[in-house]
C-alpha positions as CSV (number, residue, x, y, z in Angstrom):
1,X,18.7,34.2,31.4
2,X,15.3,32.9,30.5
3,X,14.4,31.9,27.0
4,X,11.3,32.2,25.6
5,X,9.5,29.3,23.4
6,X,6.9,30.4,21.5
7,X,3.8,28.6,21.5
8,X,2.6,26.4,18.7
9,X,-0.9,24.5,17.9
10,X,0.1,21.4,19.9
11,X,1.5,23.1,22.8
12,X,0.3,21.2,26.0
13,X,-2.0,22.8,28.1
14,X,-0.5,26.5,29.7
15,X,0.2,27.2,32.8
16,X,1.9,30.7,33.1
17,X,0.9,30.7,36.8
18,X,4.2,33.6,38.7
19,X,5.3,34.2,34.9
20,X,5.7,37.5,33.3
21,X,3.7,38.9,30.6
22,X,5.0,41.8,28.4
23,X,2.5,43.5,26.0
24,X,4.1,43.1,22.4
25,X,4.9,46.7,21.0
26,X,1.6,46.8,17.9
27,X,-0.3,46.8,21.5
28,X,-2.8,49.3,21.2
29,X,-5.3,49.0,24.3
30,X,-4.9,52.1,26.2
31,X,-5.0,49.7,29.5
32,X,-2.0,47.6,28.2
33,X,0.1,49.0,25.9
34,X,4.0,48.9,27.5
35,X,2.6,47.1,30.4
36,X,4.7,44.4,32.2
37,X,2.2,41.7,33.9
38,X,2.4,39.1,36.5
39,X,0.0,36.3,36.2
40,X,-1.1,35.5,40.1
41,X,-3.2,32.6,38.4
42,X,-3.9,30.4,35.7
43,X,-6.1,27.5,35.4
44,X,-8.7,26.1,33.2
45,X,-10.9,28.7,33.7
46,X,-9.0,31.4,32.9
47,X,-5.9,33.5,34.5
48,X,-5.7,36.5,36.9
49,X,-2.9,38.8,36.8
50,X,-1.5,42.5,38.0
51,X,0.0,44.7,35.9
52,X,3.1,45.9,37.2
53,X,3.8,49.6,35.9
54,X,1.2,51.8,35.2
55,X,1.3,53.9,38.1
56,X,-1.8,56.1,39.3
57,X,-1.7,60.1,40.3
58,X,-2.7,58.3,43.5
59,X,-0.3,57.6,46.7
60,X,-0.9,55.1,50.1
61,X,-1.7,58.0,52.1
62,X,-4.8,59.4,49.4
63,X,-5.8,56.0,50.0
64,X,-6.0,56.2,53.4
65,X,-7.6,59.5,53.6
66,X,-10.3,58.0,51.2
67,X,-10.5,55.1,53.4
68,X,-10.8,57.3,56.9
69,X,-8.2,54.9,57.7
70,X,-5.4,56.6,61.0
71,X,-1.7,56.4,59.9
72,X,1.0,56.1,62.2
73,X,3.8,55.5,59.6
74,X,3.9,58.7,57.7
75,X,7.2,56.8,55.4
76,X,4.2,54.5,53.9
77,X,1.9,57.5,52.9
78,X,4.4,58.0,49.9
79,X,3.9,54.4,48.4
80,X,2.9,54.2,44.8
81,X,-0.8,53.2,44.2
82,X,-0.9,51.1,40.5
83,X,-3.7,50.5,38.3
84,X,-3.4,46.9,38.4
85,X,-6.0,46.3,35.9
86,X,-9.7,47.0,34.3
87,X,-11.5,44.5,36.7
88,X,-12.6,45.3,39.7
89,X,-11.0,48.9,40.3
90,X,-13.0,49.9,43.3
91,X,-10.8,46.8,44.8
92,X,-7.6,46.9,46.3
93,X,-4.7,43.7,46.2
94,X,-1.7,44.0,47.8
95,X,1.9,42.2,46.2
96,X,3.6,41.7,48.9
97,X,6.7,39.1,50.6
98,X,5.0,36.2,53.0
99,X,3.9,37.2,56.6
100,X,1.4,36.9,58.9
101,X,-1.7,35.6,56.7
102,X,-4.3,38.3,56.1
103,X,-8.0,37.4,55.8
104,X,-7.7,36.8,52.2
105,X,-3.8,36.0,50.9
106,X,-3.1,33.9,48.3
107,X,0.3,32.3,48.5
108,X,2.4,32.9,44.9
109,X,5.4,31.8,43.8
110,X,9.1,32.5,44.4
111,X,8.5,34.1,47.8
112,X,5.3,36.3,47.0
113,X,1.6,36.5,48.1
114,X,-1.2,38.5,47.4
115,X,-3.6,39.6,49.7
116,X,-7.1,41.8,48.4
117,X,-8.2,42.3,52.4
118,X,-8.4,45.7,54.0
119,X,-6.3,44.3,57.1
120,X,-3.0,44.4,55.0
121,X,-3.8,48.7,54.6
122,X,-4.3,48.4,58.4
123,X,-1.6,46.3,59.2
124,X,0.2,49.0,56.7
125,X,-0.8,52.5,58.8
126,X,0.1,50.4,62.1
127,X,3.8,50.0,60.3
128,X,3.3,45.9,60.5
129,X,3.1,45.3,57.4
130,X,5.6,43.4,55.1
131,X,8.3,45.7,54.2
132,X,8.2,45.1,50.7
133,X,4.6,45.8,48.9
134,X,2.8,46.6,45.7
135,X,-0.4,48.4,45.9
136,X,-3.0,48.3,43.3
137,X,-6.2,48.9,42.5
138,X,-8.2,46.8,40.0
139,X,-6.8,43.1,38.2
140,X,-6.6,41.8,35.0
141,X,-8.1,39.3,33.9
142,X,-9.2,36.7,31.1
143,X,-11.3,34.0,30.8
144,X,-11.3,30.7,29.4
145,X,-8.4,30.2,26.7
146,X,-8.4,33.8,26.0
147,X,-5.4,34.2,27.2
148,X,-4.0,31.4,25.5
149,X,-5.2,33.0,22.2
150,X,-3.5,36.0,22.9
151,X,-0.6,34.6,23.3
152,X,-0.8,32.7,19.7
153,X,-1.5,35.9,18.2
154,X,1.5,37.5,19.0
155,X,0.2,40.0,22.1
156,X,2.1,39.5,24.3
157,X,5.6,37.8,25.1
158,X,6.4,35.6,28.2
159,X,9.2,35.8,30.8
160,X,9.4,32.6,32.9
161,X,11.3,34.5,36.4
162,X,12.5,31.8,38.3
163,X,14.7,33.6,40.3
164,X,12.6,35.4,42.7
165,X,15.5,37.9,43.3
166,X,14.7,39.0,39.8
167,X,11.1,39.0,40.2
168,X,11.2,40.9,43.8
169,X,13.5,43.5,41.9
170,X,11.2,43.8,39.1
171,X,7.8,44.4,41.4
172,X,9.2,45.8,44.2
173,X,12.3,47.6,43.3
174,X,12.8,48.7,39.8
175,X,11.5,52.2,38.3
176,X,8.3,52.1,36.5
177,X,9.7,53.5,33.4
178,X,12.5,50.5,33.2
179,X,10.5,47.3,33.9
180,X,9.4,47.0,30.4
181,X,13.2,47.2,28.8
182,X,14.5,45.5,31.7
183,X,12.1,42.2,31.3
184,X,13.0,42.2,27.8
185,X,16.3,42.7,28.7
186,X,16.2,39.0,30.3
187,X,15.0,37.6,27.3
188,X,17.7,38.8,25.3
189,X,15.4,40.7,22.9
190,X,15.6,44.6,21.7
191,X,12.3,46.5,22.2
192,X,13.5,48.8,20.0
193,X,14.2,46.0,17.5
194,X,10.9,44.8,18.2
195,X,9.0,48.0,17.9
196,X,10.2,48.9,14.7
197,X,10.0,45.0,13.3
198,X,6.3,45.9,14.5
199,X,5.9,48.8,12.6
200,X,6.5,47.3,9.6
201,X,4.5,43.6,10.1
């Protein structure tokens, strides 16, 4: 089970590059409140991440009707689309287990990439495409230190997932409604506990 450390003044420099943000329970953006995120990237100029469980009234096969794309494999057209952020939401990114590289894929961690190319929707319709995938529309994403700050104010909690059959279950196979208790689950902490200790800060 991962632990979490909080942060402190002197903390070294952060990298929460494949680690797991969960919004803290006083969050009151409408865009992140409950979310579970997974930061694709984090460097000195900021991080990148996709929220993992806000679904959209949206699935694959709207998608491709809005993108005039042919399906072939009518079992995709039943896929989930997320909101995967605020940034960007005309764009699409794809979560998805390592394959044939797509025009734009960015390898992750612990057995994940993410590709934000139209050829993994094609590959997709033609039934190529890797069996397990995420599809989102939009990222989140922070600039320089912001995220860092957050952090130090209490936002949000991190879950290091080192295991990547954890992470795969989380993204890929767990129910939208039970990724928030489940990641606090592995860090031993009661969101209910948490929510009410919030209440009362």
């Amino acid at each position: 089970m991962s632990e979490h450390t909080p942060l402190s003044a002197s903390s070294e420099r952060l990298n929460l590059t494949g680690q797991i943000l969960i919004a803290m329970p006083a969050m009151q953006d409408p865009y992140f409140s409950k979310s579970v995120i997974l930061i694709c990237s984090h460097d000195d100029d900021g991080a990148m991440g996709m929220i993992l469980n806000h679904p959209l009234q949206l699935n694959v096969g709207d998608l491709f009707e809005q993108l005039d794309m042919p399906c072939d494999a009518p079992h995709q057209q039943d896929r989930l689309v997320h909101f995967g952020g605020p940034v960007q939401v005309e764009r699409g990114f794809v979560l998805h287990t390592p394959a044939t590289e797509f025009n734009t894929t960015l390898g992750l961690s612990a057995g994940l990439a993410m590709t934000s190319s139209k050829d993994i929707l094609e590959a997709a319709a033609r039934d190529e495409a890797p069996q397990d995938m995420f599809i989102a529309l939009g990222y989140t994403g922070w600039s320089s230190g912001q995220l860092e700050n957050e952090i130090q104010a209490n936002a949000w909690l991190t879950l290091p997932l080192e295991d990547s059959e954890h992470l795969h279950k989380l993204i890929f196979s767990l129910p939208n409604d039970d990724k928030v208790l489940w990641a606090m689950q592995q860090l031993g902490v009661d969101y209910a506990t948490l929510s009410e200790v919030a209440g009362h800060a």
